[in-house]
C-alpha positions in Angstrom: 13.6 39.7 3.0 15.6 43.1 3.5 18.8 42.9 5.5 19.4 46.0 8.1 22.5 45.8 9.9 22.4 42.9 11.8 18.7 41.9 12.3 16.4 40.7 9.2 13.4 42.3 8.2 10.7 40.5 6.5 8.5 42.5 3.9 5.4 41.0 2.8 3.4 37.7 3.6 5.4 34.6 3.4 3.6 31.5 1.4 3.1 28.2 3.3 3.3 25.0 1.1 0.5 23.5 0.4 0.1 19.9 2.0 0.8 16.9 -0.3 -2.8 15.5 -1.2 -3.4 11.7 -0.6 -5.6 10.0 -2.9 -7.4 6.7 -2.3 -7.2 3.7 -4.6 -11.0 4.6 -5.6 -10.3 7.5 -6.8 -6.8 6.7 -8.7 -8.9 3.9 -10.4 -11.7 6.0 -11.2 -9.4 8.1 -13.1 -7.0 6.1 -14.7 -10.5 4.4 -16.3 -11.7 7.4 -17.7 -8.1 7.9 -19.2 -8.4 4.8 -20.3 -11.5 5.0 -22.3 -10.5 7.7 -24.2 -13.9 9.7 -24.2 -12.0 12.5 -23.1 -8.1 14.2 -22.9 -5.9 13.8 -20.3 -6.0 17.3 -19.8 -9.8 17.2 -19.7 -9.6 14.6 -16.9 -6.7 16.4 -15.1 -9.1 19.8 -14.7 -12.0 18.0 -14.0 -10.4 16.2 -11.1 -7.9 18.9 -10.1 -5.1 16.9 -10.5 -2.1 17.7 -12.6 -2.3 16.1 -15.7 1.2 13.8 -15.4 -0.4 12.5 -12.3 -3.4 10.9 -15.0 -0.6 9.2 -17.0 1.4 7.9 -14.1 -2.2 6.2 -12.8 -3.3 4.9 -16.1 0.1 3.6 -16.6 -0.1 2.1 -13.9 -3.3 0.5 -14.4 -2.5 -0.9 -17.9 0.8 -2.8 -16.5 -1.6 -4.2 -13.7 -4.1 -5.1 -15.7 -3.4 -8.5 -17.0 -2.9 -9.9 -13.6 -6.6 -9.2 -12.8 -8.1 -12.3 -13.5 -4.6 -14.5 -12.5 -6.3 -14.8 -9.1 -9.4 -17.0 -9.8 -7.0 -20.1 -10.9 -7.1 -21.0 -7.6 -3.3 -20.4 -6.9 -3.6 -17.7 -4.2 -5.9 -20.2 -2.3 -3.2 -23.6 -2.4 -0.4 -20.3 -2.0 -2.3 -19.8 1.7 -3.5 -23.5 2.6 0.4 -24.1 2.0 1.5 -21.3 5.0 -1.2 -22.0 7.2 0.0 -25.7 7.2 3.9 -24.8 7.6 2.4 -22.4 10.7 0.7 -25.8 11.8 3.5 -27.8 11.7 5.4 -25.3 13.7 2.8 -24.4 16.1 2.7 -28.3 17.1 6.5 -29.2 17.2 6.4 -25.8 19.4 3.7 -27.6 21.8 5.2 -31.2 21.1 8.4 -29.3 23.1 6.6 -27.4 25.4 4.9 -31.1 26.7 8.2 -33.5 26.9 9.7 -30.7 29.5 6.8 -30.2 31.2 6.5 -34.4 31.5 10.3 -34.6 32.3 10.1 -32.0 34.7 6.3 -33.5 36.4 8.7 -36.9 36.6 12.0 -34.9 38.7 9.3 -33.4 41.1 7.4 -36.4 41.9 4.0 -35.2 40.1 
């Protein structure tokens, strides 16, 4: 940008930042596997996919920390984790009514009903 008197003049085209790419879990998975595996680098994977190469680490990272907590779920303790708040959400849904039918009794009685 060249500066004449008091108005700016722009030479040459001016660059537009590229949109931040959004990638699905799929994908991120499909990745971090191949990372994982070891069959190729993580520059290898990074090219193939068009990704920079950090981005590989940060998923398999990622994936390696989760990884353990996999098979956590078939204990059964997710399931008791939401029988447990669907009960509490009973309980409260039926005090809630119990509530709502004592004032609509008392108030039935008071108008003669």
């Amino acid at each position: 940008m060249v500066v004449k008197g008091r108005t700016k003049v722009q030479t040459g085209a001016t660059k537009m930042k590229a949109k931040r790419r959004r990638h699905d879990s799929t994908f991120k998975s499909r990745v971090a596997l191949e990372a994982i595996k070891g069959i190729k680098t993580i520059q290898q994977i990074a090219k193939e996919y068009e990704i920079h190469p950090v981005q590989v680490s940060d998923w398999k990272k990622t994936m390696l920390e989760r990884l353990p907590g996999v098979f956590e779920g078939e204990s059964g303790g997710s399931v008791e984790e939401d029988f447990e708040k669907e009960r509490n959400e009973l309980r409260c849904k039926i005090g809630e009514l119990t509530v709502q039918l004592d004032f609509v009794t008392k108030k039935s009685k008071q108008l003669g009903l």
